[in-house]
PASEBA-1860 file (N, C-alpha, C; in nm, 3 decimals):
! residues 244
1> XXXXXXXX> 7.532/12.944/17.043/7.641/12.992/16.959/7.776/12.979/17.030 ~ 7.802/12.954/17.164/7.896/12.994/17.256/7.972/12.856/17.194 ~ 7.904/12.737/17.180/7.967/12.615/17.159/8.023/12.558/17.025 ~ 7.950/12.634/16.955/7.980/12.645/16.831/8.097/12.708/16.805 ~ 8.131/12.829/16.854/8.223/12.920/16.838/8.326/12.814/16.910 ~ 8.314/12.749/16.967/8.435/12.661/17.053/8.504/12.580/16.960 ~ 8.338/12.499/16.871/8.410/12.363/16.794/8.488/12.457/16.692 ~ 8.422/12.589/16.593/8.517/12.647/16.497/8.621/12.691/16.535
9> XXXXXXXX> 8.643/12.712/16.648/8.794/12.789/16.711/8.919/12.655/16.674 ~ 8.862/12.583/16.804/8.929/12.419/16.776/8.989/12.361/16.612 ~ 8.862/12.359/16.567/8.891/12.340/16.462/9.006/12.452/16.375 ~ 9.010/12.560/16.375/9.106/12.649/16.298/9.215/12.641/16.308 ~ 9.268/12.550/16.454/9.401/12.519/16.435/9.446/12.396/16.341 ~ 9.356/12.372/16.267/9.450/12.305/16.178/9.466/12.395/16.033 ~ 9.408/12.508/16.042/9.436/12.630/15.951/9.604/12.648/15.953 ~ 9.665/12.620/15.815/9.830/12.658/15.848/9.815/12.843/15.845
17> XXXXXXXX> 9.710/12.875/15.788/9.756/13.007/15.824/9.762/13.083/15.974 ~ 9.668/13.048/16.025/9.665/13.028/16.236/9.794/13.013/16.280 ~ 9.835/12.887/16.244/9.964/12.776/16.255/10.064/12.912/16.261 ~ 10.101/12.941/16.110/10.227/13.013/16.109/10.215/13.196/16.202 ~ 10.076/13.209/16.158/10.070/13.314/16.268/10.132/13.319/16.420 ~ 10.042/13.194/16.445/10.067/13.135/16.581/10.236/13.154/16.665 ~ 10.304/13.046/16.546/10.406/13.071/16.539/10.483/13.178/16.594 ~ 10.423/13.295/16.505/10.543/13.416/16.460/10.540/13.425/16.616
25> XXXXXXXX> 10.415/13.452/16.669/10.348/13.556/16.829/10.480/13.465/16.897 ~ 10.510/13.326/16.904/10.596/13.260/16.994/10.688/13.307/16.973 ~ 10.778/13.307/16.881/10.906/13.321/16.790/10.918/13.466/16.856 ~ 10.858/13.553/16.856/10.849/13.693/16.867/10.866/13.660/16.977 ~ 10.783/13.618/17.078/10.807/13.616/17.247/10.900/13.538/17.297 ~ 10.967/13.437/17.227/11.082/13.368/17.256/11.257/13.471/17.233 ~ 11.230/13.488/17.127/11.409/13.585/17.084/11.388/13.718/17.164 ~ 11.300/13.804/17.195/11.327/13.903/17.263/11.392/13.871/17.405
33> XXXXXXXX> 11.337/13.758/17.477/11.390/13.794/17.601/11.549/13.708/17.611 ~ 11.577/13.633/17.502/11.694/13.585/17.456/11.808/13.662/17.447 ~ 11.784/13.760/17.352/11.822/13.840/17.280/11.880/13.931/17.426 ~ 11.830/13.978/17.478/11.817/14.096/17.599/11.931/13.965/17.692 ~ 11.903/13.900/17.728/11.931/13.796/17.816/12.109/13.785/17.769 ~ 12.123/13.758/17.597/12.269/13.741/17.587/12.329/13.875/17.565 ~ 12.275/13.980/17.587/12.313/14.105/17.550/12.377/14.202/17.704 ~ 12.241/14.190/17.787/12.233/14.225/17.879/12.295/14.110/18.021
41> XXXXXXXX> 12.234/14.020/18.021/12.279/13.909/18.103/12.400/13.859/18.162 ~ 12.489/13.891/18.048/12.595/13.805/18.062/12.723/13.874/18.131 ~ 12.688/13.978/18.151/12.791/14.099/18.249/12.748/14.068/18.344 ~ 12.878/14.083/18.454/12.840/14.100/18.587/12.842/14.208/18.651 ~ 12.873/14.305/18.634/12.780/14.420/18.635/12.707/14.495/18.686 ~ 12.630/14.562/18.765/12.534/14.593/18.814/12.434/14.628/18.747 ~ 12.512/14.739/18.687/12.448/14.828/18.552/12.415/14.715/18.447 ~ 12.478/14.635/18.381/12.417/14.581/18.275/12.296/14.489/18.321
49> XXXXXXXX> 12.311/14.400/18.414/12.173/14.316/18.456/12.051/14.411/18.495 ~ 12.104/14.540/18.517/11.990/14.635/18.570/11.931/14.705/18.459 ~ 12.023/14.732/18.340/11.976/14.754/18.196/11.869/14.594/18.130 ~ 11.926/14.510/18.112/11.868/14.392/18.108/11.725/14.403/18.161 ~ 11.714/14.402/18.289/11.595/14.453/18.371/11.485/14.528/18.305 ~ 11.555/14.649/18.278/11.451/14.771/18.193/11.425/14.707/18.104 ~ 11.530/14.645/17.999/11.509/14.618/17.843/11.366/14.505/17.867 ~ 11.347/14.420/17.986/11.239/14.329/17.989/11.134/14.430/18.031
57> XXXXXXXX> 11.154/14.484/18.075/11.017/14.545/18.186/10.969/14.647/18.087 ~ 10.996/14.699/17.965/10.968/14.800/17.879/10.921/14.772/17.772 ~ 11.052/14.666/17.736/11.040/14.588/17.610/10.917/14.492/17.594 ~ 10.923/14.383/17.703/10.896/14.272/17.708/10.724/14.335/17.638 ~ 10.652/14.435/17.723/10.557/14.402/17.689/10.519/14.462/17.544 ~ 10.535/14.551/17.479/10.568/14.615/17.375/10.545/14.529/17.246 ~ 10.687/14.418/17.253/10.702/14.318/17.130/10.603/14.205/17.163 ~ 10.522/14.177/17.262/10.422/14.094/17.304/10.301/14.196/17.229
65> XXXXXXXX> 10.269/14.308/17.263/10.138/14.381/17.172/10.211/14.393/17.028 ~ 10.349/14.407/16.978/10.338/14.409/16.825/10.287/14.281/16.750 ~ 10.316/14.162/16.849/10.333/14.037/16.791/10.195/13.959/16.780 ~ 10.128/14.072/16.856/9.986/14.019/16.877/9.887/14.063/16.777 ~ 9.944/14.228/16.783/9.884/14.276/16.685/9.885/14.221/16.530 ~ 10.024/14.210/16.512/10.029/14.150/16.353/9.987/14.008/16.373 ~ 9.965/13.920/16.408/9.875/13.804/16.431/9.719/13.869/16.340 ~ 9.663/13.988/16.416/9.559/13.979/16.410/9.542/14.056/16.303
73> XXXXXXXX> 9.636/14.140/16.246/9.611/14.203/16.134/9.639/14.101/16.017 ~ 9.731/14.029/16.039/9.749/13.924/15.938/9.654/13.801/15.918 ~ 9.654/13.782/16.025/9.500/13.626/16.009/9.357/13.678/16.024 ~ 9.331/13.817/16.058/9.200/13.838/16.039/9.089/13.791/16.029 ~ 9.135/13.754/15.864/9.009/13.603/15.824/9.011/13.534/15.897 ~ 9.089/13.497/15.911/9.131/13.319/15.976/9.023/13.337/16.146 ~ 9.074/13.464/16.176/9.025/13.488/16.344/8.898/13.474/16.339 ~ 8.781/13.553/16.222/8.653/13.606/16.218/8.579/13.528/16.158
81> XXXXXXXX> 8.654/13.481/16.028/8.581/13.413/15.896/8.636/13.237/15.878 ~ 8.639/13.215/15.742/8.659/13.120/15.669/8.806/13.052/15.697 ~ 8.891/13.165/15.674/9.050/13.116/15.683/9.074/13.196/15.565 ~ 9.223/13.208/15.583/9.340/13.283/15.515/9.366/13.383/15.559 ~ 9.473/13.464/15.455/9.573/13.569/15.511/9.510/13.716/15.498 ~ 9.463/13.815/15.556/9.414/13.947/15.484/9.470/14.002/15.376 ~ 9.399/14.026/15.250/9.415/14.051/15.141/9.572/14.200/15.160 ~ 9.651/14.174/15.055/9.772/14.260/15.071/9.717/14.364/15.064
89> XXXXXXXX> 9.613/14.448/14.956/9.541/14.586/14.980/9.491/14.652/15.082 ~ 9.409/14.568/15.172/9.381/14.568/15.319/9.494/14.637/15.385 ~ 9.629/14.532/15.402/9.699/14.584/15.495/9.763/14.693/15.560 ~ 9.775/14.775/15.434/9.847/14.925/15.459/9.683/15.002/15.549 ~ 9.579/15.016/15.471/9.500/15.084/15.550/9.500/15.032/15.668 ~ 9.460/14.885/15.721/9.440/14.876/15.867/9.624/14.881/15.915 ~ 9.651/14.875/15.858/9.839/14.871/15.930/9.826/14.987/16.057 ~ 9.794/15.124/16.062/9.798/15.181/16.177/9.653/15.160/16.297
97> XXXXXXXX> 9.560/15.124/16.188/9.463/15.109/16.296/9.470/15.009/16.413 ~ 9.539/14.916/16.362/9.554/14.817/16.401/9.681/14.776/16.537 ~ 9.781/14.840/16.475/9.882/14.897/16.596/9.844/15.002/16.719 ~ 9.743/15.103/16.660/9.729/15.175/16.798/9.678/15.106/16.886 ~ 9.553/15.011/16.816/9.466/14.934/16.893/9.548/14.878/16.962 ~ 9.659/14.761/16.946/9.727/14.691/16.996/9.809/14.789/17.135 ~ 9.868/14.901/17.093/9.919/14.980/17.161/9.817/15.018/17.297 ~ 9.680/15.040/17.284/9.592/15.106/17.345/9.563/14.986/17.434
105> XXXXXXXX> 9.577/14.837/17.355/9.519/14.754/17.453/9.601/14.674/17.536 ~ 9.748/14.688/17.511/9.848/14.708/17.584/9.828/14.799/17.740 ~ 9.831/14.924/17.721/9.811/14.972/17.829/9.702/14.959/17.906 ~ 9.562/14.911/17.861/9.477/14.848/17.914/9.482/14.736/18.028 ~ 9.589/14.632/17.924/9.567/14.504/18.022/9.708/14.551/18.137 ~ 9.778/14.650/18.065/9.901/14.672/18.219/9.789/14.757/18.344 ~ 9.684/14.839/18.261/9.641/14.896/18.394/9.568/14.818/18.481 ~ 9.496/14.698/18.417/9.394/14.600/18.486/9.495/14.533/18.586
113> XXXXXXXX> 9.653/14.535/18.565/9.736/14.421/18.632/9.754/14.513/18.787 ~ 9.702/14.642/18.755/9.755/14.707/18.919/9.619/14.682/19.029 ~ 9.511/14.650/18.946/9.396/14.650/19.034/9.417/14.530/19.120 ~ 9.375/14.538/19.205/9.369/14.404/19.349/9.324/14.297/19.333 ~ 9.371/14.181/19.318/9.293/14.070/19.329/9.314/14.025/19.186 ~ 9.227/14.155/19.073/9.187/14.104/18.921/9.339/14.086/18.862 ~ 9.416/14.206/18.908/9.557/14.183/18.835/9.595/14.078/18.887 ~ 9.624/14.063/19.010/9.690/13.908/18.968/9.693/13.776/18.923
121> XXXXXXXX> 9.521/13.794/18.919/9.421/13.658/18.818/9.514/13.667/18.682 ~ 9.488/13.844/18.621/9.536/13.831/18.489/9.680/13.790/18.484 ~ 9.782/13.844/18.606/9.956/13.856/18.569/9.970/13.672/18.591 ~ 9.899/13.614/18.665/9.951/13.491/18.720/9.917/13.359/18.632 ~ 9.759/13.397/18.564/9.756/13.300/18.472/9.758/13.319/18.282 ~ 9.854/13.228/18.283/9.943/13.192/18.149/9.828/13.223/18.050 ~ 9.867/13.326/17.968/9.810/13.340/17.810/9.652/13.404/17.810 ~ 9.628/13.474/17.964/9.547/13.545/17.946/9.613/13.721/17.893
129> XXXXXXXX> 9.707/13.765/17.932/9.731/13.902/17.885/9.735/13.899/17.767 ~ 9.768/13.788/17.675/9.759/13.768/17.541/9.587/13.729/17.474 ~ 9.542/13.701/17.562/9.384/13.685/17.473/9.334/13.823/17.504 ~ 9.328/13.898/17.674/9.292/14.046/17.661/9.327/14.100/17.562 ~ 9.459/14.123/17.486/9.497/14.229/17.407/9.427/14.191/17.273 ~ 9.396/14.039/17.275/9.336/14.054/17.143/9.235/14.087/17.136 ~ 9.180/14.055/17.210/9.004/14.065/17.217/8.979/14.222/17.219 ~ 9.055/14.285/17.295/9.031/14.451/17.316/9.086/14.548/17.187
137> XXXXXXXX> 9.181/14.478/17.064/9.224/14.509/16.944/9.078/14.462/16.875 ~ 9.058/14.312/16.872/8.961/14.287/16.787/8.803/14.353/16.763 ~ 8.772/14.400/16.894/8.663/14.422/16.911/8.626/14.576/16.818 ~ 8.720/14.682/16.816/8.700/14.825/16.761/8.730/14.790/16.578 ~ 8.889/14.723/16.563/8.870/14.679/16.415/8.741/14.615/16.373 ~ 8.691/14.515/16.397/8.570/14.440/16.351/8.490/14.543/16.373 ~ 8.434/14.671/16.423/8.358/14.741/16.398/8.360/14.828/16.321 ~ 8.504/14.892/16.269/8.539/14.919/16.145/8.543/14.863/16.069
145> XXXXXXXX> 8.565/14.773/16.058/8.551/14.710/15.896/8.422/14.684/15.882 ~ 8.327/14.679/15.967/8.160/14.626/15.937/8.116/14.770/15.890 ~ 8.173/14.873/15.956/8.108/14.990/15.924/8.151/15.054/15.767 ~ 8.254/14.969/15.755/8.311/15.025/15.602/8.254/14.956/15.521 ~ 8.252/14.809/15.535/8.172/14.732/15.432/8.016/14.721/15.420 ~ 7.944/14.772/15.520/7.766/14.819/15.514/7.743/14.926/15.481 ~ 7.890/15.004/15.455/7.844/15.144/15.422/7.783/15.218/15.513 ~ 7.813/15.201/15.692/7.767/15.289/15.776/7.715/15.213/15.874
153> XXXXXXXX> 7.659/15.121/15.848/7.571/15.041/15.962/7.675/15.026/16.088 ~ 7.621/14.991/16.147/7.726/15.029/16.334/7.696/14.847/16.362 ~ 7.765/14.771/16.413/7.781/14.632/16.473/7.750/14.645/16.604 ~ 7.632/14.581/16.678/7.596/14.646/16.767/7.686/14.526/16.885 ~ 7.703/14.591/16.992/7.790/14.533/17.125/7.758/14.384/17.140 ~ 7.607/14.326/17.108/7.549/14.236/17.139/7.617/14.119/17.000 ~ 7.725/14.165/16.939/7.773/14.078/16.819/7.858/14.007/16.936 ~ 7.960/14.067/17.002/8.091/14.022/17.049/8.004/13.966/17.240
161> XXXXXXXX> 8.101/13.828/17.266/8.092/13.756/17.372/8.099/13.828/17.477 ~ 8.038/13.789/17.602/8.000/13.823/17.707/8.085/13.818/17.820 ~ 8.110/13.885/17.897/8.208/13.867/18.026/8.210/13.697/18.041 ~ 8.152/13.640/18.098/8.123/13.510/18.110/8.161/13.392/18.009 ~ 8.128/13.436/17.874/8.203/13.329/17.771/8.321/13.379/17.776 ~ 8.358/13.466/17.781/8.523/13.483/17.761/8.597/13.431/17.879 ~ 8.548/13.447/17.959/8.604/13.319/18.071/8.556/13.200/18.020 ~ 8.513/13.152/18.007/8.461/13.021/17.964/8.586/12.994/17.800
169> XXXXXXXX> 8.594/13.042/17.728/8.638/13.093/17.624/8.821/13.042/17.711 ~ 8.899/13.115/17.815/9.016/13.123/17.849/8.980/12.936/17.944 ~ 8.863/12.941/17.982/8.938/12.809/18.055/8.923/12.665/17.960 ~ 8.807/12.678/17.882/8.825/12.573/17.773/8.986/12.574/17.700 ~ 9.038/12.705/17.659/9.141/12.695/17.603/9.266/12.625/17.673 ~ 9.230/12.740/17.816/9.393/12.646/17.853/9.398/12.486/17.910 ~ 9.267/12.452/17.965/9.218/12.293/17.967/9.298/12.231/17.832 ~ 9.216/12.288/17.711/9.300/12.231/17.581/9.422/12.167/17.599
177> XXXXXXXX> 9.511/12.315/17.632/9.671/12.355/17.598/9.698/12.245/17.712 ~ 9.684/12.265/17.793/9.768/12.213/17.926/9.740/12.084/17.892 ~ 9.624/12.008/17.854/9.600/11.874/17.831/9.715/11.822/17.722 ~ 9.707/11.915/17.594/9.838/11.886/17.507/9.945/11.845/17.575 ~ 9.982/11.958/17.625/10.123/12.006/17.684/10.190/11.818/17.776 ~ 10.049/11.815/17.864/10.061/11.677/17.973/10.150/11.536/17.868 ~ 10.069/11.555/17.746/10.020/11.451/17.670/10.150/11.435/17.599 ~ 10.200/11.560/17.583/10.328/11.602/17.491/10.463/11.489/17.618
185> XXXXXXXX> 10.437/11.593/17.700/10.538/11.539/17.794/10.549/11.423/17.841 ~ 10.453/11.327/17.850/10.425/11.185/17.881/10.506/11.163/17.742 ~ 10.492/11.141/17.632/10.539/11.119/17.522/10.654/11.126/17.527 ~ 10.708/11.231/17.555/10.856/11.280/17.554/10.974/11.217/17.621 ~ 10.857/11.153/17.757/10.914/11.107/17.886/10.959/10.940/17.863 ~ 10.851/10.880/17.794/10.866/10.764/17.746/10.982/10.712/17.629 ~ 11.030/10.807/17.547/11.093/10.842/17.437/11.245/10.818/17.492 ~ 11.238/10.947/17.648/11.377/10.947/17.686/11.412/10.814/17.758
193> XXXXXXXX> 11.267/10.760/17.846/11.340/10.664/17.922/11.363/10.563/17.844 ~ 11.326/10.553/17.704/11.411/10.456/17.624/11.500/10.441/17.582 ~ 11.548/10.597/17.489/11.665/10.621/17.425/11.774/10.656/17.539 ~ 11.754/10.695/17.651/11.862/10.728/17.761/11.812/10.707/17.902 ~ 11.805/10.616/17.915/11.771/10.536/18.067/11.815/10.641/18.191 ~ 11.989/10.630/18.201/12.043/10.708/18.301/11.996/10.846/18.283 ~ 11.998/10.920/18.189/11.923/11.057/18.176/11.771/11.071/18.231 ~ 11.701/10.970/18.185/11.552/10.987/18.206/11.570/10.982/18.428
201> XXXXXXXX> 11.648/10.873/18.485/11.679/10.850/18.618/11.706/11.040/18.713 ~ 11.812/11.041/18.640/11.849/11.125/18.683/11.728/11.316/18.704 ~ 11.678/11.281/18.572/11.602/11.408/18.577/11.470/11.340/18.730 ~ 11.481/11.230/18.756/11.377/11.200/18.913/11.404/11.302/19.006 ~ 11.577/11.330/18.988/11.584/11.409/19.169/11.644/11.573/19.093 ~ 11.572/11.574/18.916/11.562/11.774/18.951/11.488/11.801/18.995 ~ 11.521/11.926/19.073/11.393/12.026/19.158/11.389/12.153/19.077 ~ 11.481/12.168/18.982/11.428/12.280/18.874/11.415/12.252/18.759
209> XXXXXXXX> 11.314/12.312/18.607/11.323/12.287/18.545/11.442/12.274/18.455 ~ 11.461/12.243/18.317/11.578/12.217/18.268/11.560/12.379/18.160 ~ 11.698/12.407/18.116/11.696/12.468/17.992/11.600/12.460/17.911 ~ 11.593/12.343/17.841/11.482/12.300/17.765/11.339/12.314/17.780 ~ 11.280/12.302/17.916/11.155/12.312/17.957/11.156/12.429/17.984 ~ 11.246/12.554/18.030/11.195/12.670/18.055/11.195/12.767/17.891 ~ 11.270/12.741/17.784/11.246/12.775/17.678/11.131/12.708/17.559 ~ 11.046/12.574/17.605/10.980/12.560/17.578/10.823/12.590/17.610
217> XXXXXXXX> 10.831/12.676/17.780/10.749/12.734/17.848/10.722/12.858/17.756 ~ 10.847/12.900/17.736/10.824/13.038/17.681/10.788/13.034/17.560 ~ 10.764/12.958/17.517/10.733/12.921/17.314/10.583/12.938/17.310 ~ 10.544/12.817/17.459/10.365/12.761/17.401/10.342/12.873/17.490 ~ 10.357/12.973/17.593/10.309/13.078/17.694/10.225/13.110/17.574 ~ 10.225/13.208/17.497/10.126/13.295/17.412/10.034/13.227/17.387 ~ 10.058/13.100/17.322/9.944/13.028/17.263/9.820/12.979/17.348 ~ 9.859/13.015/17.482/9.777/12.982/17.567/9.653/13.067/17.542
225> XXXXXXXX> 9.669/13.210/17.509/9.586/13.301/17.502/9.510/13.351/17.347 ~ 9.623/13.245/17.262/9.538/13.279/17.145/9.409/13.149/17.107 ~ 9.460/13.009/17.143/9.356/12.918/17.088/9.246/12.975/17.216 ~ 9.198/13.052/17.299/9.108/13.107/17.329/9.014/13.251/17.281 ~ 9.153/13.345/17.190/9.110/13.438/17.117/9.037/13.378/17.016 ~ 9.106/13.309/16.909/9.030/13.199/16.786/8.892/13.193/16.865 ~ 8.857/13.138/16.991/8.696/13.099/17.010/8.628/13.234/16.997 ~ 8.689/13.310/17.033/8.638/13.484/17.076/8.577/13.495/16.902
233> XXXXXXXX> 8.691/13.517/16.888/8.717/13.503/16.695/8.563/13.480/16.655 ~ 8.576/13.324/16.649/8.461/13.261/16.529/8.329/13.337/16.624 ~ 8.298/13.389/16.711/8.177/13.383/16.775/8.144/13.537/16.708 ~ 8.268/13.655/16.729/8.245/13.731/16.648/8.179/13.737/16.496 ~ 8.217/13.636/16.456/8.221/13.561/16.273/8.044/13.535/16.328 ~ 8.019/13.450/16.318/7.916/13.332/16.382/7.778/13.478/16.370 ~ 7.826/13.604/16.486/7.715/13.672/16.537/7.679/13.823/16.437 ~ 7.818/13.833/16.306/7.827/13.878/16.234/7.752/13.840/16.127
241> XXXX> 7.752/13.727/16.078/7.638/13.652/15.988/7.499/13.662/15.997 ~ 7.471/13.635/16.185/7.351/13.661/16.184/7.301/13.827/16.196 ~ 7.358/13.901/16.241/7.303/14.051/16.184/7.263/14.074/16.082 ~ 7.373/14.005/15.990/7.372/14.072/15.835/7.248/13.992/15.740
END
């Protein structure tokens, strides 16, 4: 089932409802630290770059669990099942369940980041704090809603993936992403050294990234952690079928 859950994950990104979800989680993680950045940033100051500071260190992670959360309250289906958007009736009831979770699994993955060794696995590599929070949201909703729709029956632990696939689960994904990403940039690279020769030359002797590449870091960052949630996702779906 582990592989299966891989090819349906894969496959869901060509779901536009994933897509625009996907989206929002970037969009959301892109303008906040923008936003703070032209607000806070641009004083010299002590106090304002040191406000700036807080507004990331408070903020930052906050609008990363709202953005995650409504992902998952909104694509639901898409995460577990078939595809599409959760029915509009749905939403108001899970609307708070769904935020605390996010809230709860927020402080989860900040407390895992103080432990030795594990936190810095999680703080250092890209788009795992974003698959923890989903997976640790997804796991209590999907047992509510199974328990509401069997009329009581309990989803037993043995539905949802194993320490081990979920690593497996984060490194297939970011293999994916990063392979894109390579593939993207070769593309990109070829493009410039056509349309602008001296430009393409010149970027040989940067030693930092550009504008462009560090706001495009910050776009695909999340997604790193969701086309690995999606695998989490369908396996949930997949192990849900077979109970029932």
């Amino acid at each position: 089932m582990f592989w299966q859950s891989v090819g349906q994950g894969i496959a869901s990104l060509a779901d536009w409802h994933v897509l625009v979800g996907m989206a929002g989680v970037s969009v959301a993680s892109l303008v906040y630290p923008l936003l703070v950045g032209l607000t806070m940033g641009s004083g010299e100051s002590g106090p304002r770059v040191g406000a700036g500071c807080l507004f990331m260190l408070v903020g930052g992670p906050l609008v990363q669990a709202a953005a995650v959360s409504g992902f998952v309250l909104v694509c639901l289906p898409a995460i577990i099942g078939s595809g599409g958007f959760t029915p509009g009736p749905l939403i108001g009831p899970l609307l708070w369940p769904v935020l605390k979770a996010g809230l709860l699994a927020m402080l989860l993955v900040l407390m895992l980041c103080f432990i030795p060794v594990v936190g810095k696995i999680i703080a250092d590599t890209a788009g795992v704090p974003v698959f923890l929070q989903g997976i640790f949201m997804l796991k209590p909703i999907t047992k509510k809603l199974y328990y509401a729709i069997t009329d009581g029956q309990r989803l037993p632990d043995s539905a949802f993936p194993s320490f081990w696939n979920s690593v497996g689960y984060v490194l297939i994904g970011l293999a994916l992403c990063w392979a894109a990403f390579i593939v993207a940039a070769l593309v990109a690279d070829q493009i410039k050294k056509r349309t602008n020769p001296v430009g393409h030359m010149l970027d040989q002797y940067r030693s930092e990234p550009t504008s462009t590449m560090t706001l495009v870091g910050m776009f695909i960052g999340p997604l790193l952690g969701i086309v690995p949630l999606l695998m989490y996702g369908k396996y949930v779906g997949l192990a849900v079928q077979s109970v029932r």
